[in-house]
N, C-alpha and C positions, 0 to 999 in steps of 0.2 A: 302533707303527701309529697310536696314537692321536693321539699329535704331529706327527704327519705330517698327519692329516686335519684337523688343527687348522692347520696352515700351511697348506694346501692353500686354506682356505675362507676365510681372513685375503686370499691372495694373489687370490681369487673375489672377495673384496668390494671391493678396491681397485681390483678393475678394470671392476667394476661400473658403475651408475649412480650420481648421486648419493644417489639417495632412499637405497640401499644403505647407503650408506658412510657417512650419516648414523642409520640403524638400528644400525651400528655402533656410531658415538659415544654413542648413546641407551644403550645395553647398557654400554658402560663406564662411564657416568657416573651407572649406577644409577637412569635413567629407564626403569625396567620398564612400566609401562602405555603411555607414548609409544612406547616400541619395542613392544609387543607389535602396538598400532594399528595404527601404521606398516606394520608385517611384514602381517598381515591385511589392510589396504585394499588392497596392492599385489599379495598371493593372488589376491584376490578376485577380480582380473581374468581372471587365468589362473594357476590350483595347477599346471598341468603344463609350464607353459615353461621350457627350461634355466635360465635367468637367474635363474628365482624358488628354486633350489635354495637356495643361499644363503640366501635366506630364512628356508626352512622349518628348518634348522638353528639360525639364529640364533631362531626363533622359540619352539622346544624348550627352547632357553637361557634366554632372557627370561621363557619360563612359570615353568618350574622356580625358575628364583631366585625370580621375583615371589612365589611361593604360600610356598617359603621363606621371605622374607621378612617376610609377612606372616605367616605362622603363629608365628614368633618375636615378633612386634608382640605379638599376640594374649595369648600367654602370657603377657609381662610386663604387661601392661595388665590383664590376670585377677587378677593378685597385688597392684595399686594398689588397686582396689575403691573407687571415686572414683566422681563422677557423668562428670567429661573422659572417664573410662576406657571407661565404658559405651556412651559417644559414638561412640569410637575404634572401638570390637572390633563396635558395630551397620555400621558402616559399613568398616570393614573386610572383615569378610566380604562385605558388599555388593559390593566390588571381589574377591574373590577369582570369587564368581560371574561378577560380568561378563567378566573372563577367559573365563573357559570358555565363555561365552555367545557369545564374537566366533568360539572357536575351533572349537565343535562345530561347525558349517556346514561346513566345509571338512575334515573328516573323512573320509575318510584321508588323510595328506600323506607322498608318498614321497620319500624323497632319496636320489638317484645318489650321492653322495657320502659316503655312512654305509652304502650297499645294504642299508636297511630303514625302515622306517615310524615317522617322529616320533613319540616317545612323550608323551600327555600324560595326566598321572594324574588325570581328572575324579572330584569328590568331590561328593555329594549335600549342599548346606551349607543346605538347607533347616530342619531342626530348629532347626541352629545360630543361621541368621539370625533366626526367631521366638522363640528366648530373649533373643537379645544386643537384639532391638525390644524386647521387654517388660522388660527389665533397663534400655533406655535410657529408656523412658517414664515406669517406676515411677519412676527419677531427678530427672526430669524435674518428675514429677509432685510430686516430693519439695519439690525447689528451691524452685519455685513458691508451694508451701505455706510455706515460711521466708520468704518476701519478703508472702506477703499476710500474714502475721504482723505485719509489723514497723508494717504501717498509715501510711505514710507515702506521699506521693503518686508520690513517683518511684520505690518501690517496689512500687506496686498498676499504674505503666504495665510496670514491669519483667517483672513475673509475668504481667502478660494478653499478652507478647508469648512468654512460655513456653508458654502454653497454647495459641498461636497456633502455633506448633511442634510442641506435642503433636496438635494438631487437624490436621494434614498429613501428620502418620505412622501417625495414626487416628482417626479420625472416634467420634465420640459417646465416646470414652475415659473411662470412670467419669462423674463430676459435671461434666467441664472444660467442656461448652457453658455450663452456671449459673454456672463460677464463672469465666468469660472476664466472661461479662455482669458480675459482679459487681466483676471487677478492671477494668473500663472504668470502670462508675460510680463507683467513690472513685477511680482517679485521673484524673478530669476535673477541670477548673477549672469551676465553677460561677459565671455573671458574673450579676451583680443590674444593671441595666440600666434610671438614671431619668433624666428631663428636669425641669428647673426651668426657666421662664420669670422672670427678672430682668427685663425690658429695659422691664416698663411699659404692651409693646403685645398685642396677642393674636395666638398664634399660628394657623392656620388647623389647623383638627380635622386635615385631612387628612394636611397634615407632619406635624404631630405624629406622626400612625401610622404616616407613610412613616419617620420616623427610627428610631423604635423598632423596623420592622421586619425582624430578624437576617436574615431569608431568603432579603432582596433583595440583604445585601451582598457575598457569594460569597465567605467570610473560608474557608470547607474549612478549621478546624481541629479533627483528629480529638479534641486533649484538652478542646479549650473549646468550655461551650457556652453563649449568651447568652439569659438571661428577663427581657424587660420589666416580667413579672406571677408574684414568687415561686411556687414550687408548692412545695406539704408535703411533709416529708418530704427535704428538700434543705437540707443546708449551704451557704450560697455561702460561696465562700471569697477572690470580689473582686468591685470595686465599679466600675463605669463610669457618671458624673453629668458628662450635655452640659449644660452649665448656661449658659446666655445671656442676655447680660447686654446688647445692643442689638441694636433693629431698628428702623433709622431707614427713609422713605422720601421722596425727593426731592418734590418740588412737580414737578407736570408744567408741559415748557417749549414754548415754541415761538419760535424764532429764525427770522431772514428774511435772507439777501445776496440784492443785487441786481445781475448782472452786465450788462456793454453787451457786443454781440457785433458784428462791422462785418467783412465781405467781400467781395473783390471779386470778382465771377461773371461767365460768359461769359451773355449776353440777345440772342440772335437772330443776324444780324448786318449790314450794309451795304452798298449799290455805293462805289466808288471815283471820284468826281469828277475831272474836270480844270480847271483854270483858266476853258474857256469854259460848264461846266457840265452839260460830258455825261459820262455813262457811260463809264471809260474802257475797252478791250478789250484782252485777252493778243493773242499774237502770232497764236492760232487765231481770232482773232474773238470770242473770246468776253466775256460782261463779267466785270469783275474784284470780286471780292468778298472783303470780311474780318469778321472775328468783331466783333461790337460787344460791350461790359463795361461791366455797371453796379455801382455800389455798393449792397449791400442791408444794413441795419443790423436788430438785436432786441436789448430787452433780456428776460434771464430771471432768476424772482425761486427761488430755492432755499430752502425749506422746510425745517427739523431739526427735528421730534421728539424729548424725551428723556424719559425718566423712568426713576432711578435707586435701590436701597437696596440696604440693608447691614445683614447679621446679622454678628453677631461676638459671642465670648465662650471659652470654654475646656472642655477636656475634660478629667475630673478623674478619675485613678485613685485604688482606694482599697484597701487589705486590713480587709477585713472581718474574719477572724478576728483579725487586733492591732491593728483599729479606731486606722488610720492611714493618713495619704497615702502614696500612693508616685509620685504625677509630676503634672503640671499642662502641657495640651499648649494653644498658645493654637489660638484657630479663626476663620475669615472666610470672607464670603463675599458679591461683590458682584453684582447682577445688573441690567443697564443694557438700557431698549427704546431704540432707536433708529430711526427714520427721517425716511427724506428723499425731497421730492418736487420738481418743479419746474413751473411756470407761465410764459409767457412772450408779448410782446407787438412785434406787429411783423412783418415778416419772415422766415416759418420757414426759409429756405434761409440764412441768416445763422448758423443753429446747428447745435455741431459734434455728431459723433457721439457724445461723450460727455452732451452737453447730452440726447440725443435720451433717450437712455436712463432719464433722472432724469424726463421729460416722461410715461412710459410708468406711473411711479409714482402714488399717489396717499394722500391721509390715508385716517391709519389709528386707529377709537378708541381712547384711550390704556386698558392694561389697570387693572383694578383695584389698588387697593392691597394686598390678601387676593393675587390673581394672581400680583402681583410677588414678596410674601415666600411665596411657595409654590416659583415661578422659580430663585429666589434660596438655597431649601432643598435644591433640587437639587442644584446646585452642592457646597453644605454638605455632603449624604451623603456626596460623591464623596471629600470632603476629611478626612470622619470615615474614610472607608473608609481611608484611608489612615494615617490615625494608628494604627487599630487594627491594622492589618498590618502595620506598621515597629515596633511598639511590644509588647510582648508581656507577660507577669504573670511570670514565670522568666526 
């Protein structure tokens, strides 16, 4: 009888829908939670439609092994006594509940096909699951402590992202808020952060603090953090010296081209003469008239403005704890005023639209030479920001 009702629900699911036939393949290939899914989301629509008979069968199936399964898992995993283990058997039972969790809702499920009510053996795994949490956090909490041991920097980022684990499964968990804080702080890179002026000339107060200031350059890196002004109590453990070594500044210019402009325009226009001197007329009477053209000539004189400098020098890594370099990144940075005006004599209908344009301008005082290399520092940040984010200390 039993193989018969086993054939019977074989030959139901093939001729089923797909979704079916595919809960099937899931149950053979020992995809117990995807089939268990599967079978409940397409319950869930309707537990009493013919169709879903099948289901609820194969559903019964897929429970039963699953919690089997997993109770086997569980055992061996008891007997390793590991911290992986602890991992395992926390979150195993977790799935064993969630089963039950998809399945209680739809409690009763009857099937025509068996003529009686899916059995599913719901087990209370609550004790279960608050030992196997606190067996996987003491582990946890274990590990953790072996790695801030070892006092090494990739070893205190290691641990504060244990703790950071531990603080998601439970909040305020023994010490671990103090000792997250404490495995951040060793393993950050700590940067000492100085500017030397080489170049001879002064730099403006203001760069200077614009350069130095970490806050502005959007570097978001959670292990490194940069101090212009050591603070006690702090190892650094690397060195960043913008050291610059010129800041030249152009002589302000002014240059002059003089262009001719010469077109020829339509200017009013004329009667049409005949031989005896009169007016000649169209065929209406009327008189005849055409456009008259003149030449109108301008010249216009185009005005450049320039004034141009240039910092330049390098960015110099350094390891402070083996008081050594570790790279040398060069740096520039030019920043040019520019403008242009135009004057012109003559004719204004003689000049083109582009002419007009340049006529709309006018001089402009040339900026300081403080102004320029402040301009020109701008630039320079953008170009530090850049080395510092392509360039890293590990």
């Amino acid at each position: 009888m039993k193989n018969f009702i086993i054939i019977l629900l074989v030959a139901m699911l093939f001729a089923s829908c797909n979704s079916t036939k595919r809960n099937l393949r899931l149950l053979s290939e020992g995809e117990y939670e995807q089939a268990i899914e599967l079978a409940v989301k397409k319950l869930q629509k309707d537990k009493s439609a013919g169709k879903n008979d099948a289901r609820i069968v194969l559903l019964e199936d897929a429970f039963a092994k699953a919690i089997d399964e997993d109770t086997r898992s569980i055992s061996f995993l008891k007997k390793q006594n590991t911290p992986q283990a602890t991992r395992k058997i926390f979150y195993t039972y977790q799935n064993m509940e969630y089963y039950q969790s998809m399945i209680r809702p739809l409690l009763p499920l009857h099937s025509a096909s068996l003529n009686r009510y899916a059995k599913f053996k719901m087990v209370d795994y609550s004790n279960d699951i608050i030992l196997a949490k606190n067996n996987y956090l003491n582990a946890l909490y274990n590990e953790a402590d072996i790695y801030m041991n070892r006092q090494t920097i990739d070893d205190y980022r290691t641990a504060y992202n244990i703790y950071c684990d531990i603080d998601e499964l439970q909040s305020n968990y023994k010490n671990v808020t103090q000792l997250k804080d404490d495995a951040r702080f060793y393993g950050t890179d700590f940067v000492h952060v100085q500017l030397y002026n080489r170049s001879g000339q002064l730099i403006p107060l203001r760069l200077e603090r614009d350069l130095l200031d970490f806050n502005t350059y959007g570097l978001d890196d959670f292990w490194t953090q940069y101090h212009s002004v050591k603070e006690r109590d702090i190892d650094y453990n690397f060195g960043v010296e913008f050291d610059i070594r010129e800041i030249s500044v152009a002589p302000e210019r002014m240059s002059e081209v003089e262009e001719r402009r010469s077109k020829r325009i339509k200017d009013g226009w004329e009667y049409v003469y005949d031989r005896r001197g009169n007016v000649k007329k169209d065929s209406l009477g009327n008189d005849i008239k055409i456009d008259k053209y003149i030449t109108v000539n301008a010249r216009i004189t185009f005005t450049t403005q320039t004034k141009a400098t240039i910092i330049g020098g390098d960015v110099v890594y350094k390891d402070l704890v083996k008081n050594r370099l570790l790279n040398r990144y060069p740096m520039a940075s030019e920043f040019i005023f520019e403008n242009e005006f135009a004057r012109f004599r003559g004719d204004e209908r003689a000049l083109t639209p582009e002419d007009r344009k340049f006529l709309k301008r006018d001089y402009i005082p040339f900026p300081t030479s403080e102004q320029m290399v402040f301009d020109a520092g701008e630039d320079l940040k953008l170009r530090l920001k850049d080395i510092l984010k392509n360039n890293g200390f590990r």
